[in-house]
mmCIF file of the N, C-alpha and C atoms, coordinates in Angstrom:
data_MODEL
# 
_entry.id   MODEL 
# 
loop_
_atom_site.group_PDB 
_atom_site.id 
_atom_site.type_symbol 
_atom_site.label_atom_id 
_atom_site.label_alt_id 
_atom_site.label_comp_id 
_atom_site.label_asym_id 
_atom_site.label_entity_id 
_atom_site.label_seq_id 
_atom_site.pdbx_PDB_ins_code 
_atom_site.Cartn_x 
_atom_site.Cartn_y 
_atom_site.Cartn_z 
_atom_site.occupancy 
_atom_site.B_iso_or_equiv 
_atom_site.pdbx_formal_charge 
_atom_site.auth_seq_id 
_atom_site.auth_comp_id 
_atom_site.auth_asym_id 
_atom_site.auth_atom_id 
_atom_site.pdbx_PDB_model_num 
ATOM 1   N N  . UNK A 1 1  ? -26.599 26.297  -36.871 1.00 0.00 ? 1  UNK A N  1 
ATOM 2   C CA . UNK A 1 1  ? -27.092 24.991  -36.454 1.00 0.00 ? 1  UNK A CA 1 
ATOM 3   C C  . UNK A 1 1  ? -26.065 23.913  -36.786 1.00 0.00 ? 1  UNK A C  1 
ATOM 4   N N  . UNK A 1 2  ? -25.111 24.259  -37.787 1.00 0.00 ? 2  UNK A N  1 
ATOM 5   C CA . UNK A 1 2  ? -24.464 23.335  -38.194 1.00 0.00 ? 2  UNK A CA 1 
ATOM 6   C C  . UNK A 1 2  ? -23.437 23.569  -37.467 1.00 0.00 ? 2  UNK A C  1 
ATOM 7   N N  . UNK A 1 3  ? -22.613 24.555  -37.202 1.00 0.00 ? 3  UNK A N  1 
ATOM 8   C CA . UNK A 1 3  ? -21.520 24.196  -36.040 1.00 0.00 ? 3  UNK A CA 1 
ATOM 9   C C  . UNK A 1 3  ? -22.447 23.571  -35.121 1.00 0.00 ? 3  UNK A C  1 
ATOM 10  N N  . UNK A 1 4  ? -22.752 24.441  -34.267 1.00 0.00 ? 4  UNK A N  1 
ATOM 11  C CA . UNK A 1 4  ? -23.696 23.677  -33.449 1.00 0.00 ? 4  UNK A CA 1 
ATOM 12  C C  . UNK A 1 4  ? -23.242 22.241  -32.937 1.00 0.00 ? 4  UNK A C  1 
ATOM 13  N N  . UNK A 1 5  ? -24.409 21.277  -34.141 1.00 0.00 ? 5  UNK A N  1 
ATOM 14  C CA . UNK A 1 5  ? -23.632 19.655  -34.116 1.00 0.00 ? 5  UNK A CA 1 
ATOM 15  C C  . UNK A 1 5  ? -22.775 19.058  -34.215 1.00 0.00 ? 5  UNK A C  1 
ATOM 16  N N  . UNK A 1 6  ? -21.667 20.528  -35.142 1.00 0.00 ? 6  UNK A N  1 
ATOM 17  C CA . UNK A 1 6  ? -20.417 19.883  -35.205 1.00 0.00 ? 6  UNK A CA 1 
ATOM 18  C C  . UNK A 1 6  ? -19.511 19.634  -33.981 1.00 0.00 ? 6  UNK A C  1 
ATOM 19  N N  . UNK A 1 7  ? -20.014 20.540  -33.426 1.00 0.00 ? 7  UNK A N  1 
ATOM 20  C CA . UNK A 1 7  ? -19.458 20.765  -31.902 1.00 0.00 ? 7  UNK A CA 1 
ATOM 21  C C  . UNK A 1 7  ? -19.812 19.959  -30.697 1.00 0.00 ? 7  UNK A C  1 
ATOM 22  N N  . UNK A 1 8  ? -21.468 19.919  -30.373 1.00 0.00 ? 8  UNK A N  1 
ATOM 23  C CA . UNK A 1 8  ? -22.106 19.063  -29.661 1.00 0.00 ? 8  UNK A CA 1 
ATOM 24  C C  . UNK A 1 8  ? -22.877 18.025  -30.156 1.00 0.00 ? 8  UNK A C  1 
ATOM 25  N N  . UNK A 1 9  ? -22.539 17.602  -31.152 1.00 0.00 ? 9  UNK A N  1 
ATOM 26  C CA . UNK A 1 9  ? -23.428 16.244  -31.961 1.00 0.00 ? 9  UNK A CA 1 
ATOM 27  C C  . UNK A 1 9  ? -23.409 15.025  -31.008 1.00 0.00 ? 9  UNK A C  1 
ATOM 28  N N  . UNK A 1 10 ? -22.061 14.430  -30.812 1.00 0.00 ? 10 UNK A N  1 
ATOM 29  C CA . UNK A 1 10 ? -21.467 13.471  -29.526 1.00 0.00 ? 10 UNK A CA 1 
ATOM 30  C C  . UNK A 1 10 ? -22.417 14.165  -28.116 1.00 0.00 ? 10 UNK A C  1 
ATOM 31  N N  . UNK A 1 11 ? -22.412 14.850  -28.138 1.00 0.00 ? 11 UNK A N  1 
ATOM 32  C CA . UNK A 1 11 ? -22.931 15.044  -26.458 1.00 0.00 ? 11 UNK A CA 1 
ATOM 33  C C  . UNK A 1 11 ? -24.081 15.140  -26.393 1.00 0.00 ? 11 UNK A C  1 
ATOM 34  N N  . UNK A 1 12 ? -24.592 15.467  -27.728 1.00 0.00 ? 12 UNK A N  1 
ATOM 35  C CA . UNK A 1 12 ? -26.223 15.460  -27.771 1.00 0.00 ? 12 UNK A CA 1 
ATOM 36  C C  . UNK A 1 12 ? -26.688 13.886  -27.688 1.00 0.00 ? 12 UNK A C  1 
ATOM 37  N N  . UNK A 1 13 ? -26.115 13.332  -28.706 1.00 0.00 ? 13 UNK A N  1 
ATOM 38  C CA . UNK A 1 13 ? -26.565 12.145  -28.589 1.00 0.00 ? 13 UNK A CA 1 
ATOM 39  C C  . UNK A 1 13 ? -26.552 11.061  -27.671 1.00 0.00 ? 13 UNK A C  1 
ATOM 40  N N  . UNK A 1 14 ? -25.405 11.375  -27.035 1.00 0.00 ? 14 UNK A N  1 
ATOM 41  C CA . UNK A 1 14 ? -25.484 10.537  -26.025 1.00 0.00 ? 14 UNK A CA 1 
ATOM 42  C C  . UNK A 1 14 ? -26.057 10.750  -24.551 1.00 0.00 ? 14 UNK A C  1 
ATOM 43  N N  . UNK A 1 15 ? -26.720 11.969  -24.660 1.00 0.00 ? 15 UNK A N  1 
ATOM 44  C CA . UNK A 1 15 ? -27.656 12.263  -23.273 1.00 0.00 ? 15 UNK A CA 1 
ATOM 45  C C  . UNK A 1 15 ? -28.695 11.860  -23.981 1.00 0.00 ? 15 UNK A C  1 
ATOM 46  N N  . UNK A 1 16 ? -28.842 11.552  -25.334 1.00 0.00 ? 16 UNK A N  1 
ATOM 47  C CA . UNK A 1 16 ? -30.324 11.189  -25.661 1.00 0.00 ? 16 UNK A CA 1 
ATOM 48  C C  . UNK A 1 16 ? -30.900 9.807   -25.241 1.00 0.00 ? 16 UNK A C  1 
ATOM 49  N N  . UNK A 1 17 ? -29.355 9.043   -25.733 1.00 0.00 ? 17 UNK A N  1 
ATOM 50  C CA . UNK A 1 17 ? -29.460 7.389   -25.488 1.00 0.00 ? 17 UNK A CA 1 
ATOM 51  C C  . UNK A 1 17 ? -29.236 7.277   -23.768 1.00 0.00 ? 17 UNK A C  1 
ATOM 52  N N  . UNK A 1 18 ? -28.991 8.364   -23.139 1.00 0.00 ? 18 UNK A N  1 
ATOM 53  C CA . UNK A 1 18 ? -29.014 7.711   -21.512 1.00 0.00 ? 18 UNK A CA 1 
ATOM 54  C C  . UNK A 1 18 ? -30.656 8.098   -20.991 1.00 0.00 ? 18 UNK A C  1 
ATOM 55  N N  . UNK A 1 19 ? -31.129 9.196   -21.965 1.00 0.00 ? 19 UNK A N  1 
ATOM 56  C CA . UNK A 1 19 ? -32.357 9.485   -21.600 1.00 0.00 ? 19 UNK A CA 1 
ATOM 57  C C  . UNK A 1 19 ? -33.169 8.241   -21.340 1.00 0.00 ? 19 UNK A C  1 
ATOM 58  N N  . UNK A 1 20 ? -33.388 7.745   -23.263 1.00 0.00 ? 20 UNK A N  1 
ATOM 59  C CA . UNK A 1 20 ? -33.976 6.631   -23.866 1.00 0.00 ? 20 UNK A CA 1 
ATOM 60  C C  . UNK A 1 20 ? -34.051 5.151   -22.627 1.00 0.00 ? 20 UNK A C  1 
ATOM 61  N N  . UNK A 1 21 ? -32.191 4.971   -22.389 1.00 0.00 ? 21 UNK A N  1 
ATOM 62  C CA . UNK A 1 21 ? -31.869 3.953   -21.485 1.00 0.00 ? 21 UNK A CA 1 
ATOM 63  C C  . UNK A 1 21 ? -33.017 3.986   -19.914 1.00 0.00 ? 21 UNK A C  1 
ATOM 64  N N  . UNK A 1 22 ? -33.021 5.107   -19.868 1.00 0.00 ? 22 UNK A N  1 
ATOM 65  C CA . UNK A 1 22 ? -33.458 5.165   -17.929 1.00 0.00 ? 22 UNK A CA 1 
ATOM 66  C C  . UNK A 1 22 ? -34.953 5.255   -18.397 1.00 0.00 ? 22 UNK A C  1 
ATOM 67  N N  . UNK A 1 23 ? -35.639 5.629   -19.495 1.00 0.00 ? 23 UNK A N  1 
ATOM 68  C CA . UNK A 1 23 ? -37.336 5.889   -19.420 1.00 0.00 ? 23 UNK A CA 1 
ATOM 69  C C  . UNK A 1 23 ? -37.863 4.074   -20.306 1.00 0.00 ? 23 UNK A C  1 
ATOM 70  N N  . UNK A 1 24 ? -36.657 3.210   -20.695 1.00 0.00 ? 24 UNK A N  1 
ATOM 71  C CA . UNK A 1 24 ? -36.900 1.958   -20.992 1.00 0.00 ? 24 UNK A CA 1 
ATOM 72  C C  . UNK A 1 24 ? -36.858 1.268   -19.349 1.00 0.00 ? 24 UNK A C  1 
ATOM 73  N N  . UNK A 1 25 ? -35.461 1.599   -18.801 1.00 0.00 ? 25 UNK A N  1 
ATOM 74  C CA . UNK A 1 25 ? -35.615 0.964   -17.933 1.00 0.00 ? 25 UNK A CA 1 
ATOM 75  C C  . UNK A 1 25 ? -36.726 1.433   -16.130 1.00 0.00 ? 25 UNK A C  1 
ATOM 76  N N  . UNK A 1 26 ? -37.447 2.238   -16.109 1.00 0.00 ? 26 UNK A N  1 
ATOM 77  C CA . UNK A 1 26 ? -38.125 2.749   -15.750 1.00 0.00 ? 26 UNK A CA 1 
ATOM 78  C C  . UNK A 1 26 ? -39.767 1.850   -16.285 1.00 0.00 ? 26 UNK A C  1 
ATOM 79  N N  . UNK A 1 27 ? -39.922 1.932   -17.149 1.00 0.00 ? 27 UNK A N  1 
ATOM 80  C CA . UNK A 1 27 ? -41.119 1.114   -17.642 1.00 0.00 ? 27 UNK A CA 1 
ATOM 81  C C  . UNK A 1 27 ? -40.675 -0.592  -17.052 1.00 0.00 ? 27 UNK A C  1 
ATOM 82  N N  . UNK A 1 28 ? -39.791 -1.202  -17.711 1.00 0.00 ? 28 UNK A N  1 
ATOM 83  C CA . UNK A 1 28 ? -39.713 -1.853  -17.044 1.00 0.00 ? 28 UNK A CA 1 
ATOM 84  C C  . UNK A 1 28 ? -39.916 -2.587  -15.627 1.00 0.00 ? 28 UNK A C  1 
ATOM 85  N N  . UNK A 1 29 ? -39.091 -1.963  -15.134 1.00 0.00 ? 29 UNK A N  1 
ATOM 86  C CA . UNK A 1 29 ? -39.172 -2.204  -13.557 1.00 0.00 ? 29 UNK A CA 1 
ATOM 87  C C  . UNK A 1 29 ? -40.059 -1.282  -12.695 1.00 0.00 ? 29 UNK A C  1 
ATOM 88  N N  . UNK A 1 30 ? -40.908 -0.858  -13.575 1.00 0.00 ? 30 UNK A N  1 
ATOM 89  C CA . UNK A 1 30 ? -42.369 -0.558  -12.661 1.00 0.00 ? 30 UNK A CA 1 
ATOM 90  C C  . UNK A 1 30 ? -42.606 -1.003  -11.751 1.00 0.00 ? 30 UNK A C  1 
ATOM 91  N N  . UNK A 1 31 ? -43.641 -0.346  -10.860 1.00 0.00 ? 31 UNK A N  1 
ATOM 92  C CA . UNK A 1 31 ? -44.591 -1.549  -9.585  1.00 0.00 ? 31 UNK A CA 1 
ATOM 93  C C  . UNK A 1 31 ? -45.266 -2.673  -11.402 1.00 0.00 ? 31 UNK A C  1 
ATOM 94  N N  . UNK A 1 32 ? -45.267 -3.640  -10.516 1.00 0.00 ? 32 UNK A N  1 
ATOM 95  C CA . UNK A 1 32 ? -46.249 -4.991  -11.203 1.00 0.00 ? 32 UNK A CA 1 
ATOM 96  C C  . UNK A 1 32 ? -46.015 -4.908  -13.052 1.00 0.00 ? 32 UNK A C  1 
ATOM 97  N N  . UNK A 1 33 ? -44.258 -4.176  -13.194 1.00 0.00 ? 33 UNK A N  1 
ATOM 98  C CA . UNK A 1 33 ? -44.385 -4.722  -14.338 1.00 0.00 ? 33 UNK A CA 1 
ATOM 99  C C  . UNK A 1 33 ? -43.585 -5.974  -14.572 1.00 0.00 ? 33 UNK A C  1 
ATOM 100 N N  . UNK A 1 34 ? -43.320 -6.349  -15.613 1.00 0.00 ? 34 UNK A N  1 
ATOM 101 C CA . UNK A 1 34 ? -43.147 -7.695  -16.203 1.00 0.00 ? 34 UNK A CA 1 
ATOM 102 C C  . UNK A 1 34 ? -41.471 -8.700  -15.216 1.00 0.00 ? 34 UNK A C  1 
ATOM 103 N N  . UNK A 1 35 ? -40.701 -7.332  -15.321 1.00 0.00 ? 35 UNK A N  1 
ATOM 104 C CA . UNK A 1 35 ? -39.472 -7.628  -14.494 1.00 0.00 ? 35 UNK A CA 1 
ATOM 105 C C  . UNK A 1 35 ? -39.533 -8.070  -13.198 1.00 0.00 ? 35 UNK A C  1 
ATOM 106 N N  . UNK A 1 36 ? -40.142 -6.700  -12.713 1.00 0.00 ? 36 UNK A N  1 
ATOM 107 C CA . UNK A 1 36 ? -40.817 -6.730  -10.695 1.00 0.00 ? 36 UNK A CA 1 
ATOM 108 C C  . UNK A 1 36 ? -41.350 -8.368  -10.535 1.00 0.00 ? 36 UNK A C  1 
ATOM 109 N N  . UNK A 1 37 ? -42.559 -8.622  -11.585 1.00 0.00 ? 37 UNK A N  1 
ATOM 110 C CA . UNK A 1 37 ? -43.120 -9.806  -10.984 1.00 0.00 ? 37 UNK A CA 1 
ATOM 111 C C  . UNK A 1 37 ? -42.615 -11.065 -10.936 1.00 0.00 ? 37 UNK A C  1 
ATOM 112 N N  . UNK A 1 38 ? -41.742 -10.606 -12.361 1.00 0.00 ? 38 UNK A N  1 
ATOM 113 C CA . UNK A 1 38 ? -40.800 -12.428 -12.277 1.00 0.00 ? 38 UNK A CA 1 
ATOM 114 C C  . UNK A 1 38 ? -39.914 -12.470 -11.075 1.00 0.00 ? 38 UNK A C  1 
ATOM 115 N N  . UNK A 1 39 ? -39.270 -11.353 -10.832 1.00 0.00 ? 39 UNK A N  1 
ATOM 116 C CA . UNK A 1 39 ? -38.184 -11.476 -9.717  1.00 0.00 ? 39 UNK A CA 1 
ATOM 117 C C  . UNK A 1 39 ? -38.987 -11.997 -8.360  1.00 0.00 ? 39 UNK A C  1 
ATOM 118 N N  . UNK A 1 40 ? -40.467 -11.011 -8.330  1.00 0.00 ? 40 UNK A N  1 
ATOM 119 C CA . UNK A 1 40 ? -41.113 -11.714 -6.939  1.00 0.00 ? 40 UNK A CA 1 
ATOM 120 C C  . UNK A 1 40 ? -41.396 -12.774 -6.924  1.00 0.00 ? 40 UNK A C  1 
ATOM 121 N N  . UNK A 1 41 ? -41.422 -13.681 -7.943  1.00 0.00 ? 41 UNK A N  1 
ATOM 122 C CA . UNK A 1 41 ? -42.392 -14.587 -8.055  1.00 0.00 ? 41 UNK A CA 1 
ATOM 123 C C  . UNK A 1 41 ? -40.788 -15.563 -7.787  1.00 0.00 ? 41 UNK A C  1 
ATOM 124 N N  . UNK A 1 42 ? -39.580 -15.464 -8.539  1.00 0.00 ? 42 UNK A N  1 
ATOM 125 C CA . UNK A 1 42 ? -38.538 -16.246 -7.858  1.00 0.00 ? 42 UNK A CA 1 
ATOM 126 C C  . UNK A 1 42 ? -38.115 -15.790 -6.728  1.00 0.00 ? 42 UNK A C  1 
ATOM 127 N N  . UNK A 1 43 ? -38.398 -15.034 -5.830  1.00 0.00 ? 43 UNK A N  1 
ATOM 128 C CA . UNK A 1 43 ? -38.171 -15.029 -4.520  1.00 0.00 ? 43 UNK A CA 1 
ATOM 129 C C  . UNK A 1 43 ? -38.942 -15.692 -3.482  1.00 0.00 ? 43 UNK A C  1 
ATOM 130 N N  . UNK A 1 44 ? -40.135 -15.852 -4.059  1.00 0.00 ? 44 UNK A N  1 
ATOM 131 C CA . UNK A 1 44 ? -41.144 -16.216 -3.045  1.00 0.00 ? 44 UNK A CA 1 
ATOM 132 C C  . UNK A 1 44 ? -40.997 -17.597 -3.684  1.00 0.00 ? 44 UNK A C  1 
ATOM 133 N N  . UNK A 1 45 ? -40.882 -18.026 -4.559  1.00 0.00 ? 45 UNK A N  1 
ATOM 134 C CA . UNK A 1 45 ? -40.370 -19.623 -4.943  1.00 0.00 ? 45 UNK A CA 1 
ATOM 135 C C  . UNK A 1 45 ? -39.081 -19.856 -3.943  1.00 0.00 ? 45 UNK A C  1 
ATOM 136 N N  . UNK A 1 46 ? -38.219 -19.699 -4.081  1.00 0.00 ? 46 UNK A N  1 
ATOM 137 C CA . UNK A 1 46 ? -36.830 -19.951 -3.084  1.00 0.00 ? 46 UNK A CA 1 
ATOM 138 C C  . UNK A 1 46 ? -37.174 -19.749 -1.630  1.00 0.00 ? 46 UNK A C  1 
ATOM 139 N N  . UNK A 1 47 ? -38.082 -18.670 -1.301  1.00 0.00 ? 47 UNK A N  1 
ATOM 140 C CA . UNK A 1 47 ? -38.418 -18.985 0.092   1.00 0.00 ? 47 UNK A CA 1 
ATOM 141 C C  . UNK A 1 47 ? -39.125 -20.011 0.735   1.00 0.00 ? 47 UNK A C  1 
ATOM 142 N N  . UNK A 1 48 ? -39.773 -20.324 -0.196  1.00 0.00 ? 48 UNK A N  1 
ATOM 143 C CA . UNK A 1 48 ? -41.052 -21.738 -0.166  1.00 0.00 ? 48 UNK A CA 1 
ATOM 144 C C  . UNK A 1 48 ? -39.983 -22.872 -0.020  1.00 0.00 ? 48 UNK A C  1 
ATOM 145 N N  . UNK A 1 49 ? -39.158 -23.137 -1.118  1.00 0.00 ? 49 UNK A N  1 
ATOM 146 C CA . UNK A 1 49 ? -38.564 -24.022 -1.016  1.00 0.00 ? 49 UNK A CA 1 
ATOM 147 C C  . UNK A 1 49 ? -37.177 -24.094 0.369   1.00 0.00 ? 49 UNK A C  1 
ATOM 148 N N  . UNK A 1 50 ? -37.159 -22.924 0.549   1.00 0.00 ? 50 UNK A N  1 
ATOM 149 C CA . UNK A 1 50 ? -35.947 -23.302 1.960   1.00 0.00 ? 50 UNK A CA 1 
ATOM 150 C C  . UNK A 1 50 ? -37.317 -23.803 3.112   1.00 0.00 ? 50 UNK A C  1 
ATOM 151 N N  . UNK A 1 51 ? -38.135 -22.919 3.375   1.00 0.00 ? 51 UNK A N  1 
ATOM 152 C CA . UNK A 1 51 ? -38.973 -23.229 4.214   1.00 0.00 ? 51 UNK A CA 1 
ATOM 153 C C  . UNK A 1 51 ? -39.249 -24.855 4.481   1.00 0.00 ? 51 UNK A C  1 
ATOM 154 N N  . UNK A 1 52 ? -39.823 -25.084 3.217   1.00 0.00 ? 52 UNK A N  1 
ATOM 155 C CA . UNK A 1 52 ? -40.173 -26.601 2.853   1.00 0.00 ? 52 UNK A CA 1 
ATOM 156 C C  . UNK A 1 52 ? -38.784 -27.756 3.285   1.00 0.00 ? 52 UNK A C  1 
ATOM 157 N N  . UNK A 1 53 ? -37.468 -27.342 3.279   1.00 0.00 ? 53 UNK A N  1 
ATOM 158 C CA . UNK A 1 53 ? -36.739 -28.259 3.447   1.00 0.00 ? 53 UNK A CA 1 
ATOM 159 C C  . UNK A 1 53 ? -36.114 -27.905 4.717   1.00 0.00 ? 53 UNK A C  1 
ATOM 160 N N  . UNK A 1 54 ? -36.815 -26.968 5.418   1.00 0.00 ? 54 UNK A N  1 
ATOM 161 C CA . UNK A 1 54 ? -36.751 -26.768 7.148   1.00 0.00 ? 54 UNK A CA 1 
ATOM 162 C C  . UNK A 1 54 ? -35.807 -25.775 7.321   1.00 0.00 ? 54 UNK A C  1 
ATOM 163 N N  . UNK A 1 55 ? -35.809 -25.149 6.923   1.00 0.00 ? 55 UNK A N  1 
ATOM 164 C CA . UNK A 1 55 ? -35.251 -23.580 7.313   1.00 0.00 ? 55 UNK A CA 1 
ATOM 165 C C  . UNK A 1 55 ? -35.808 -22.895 8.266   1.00 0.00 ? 55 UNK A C  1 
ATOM 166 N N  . UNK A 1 56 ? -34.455 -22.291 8.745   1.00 0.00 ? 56 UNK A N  1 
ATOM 167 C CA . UNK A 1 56 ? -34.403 -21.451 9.807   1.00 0.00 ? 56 UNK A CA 1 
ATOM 168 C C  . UNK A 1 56 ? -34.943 -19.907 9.106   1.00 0.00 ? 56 UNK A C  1 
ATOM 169 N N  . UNK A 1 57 ? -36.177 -19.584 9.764   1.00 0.00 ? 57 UNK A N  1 
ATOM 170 C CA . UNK A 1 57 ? -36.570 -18.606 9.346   1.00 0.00 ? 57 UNK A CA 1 
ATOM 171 C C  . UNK A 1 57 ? -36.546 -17.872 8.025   1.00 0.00 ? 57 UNK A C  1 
ATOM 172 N N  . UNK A 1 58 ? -36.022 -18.495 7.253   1.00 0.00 ? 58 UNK A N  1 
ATOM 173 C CA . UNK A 1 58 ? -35.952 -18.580 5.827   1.00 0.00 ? 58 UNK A CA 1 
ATOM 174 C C  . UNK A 1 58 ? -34.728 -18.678 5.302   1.00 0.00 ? 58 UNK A C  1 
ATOM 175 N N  . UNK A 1 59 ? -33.587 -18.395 6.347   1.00 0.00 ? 59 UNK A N  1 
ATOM 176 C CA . UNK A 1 59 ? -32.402 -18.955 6.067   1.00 0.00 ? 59 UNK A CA 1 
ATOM 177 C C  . UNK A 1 59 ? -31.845 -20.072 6.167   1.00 0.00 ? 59 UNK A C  1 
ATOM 178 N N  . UNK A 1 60 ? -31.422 -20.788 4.935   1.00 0.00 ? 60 UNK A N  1 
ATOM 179 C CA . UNK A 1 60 ? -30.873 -22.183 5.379   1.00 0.00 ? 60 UNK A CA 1 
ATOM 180 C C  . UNK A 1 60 ? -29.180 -22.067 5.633   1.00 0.00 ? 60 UNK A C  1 
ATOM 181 N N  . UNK A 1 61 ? -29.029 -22.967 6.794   1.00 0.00 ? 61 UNK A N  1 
ATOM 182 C CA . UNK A 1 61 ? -27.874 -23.377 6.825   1.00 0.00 ? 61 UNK A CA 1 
ATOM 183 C C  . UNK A 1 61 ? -27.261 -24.686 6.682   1.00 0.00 ? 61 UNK A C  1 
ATOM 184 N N  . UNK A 1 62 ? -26.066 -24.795 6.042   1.00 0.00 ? 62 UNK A N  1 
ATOM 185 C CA . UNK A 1 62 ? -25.780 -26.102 5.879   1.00 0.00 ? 62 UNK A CA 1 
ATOM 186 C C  . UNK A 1 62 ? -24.021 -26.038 6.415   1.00 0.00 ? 62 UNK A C  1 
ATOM 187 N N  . UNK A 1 63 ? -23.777 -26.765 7.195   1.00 0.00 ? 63 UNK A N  1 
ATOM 188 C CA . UNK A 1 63 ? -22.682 -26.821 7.736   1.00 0.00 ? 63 UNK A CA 1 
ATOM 189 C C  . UNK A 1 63 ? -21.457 -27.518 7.459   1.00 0.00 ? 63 UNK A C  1 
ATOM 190 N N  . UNK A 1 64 ? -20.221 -26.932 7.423   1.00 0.00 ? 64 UNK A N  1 
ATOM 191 C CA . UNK A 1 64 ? -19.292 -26.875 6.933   1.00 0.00 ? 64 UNK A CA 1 
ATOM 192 C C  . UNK A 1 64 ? -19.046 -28.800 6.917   1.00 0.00 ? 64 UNK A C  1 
ATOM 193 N N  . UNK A 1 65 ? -18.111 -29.276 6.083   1.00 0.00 ? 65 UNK A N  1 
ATOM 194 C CA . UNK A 1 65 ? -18.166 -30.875 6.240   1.00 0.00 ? 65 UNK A CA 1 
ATOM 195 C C  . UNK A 1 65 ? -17.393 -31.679 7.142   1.00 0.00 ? 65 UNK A C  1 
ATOM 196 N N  . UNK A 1 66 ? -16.443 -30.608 7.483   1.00 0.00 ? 66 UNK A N  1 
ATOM 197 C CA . UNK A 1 66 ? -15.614 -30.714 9.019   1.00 0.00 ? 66 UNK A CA 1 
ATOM 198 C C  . UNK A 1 66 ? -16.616 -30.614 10.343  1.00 0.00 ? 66 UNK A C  1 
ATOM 199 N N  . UNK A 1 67 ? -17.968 -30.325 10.447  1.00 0.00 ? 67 UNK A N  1 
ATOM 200 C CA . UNK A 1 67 ? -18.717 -29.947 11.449  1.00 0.00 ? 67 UNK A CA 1 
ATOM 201 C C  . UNK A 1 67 ? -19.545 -30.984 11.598  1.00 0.00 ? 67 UNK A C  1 
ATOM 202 N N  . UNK A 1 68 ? -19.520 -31.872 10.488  1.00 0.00 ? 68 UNK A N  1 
ATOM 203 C CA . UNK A 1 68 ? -20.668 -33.020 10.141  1.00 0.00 ? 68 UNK A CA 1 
ATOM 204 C C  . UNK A 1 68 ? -20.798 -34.108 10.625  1.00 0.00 ? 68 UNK A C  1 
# 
């Protein structure tokens, strides 16, 4: 067991921490968890607001200052 770690200690551990990494970030970015909703919730804010200041289908354009 002790070669073993002596040998694969580094490689163990660090498939552990990529494990750890992807089942944190997995919870995270769930459907309707905490991440998902803030991001929707600033998207659908920025769309409101282009809309609101007369956007083209939700894209705004603003034209170059040579065009103006």
């Amino acid at each position: 067991m002790k070669q073993l770690f002596e040998e694969y200690g580094g490689v163990i551990i660090t498939v552990a921490v990529i494990v750890a990494l992807i089942a944190i970030i997995t919870v995270i970015m769930a459907t309707n968890g905490t991440v998902q909703t803030m991001f929707t919730d600033l998207l659908t804010t920025m769309k409101n607001k282009v809309d609101a200041a007369g956007g083209n289908g939700g894209i705004a354009f603003v034209p170059p200052l040579s065009l103006r």
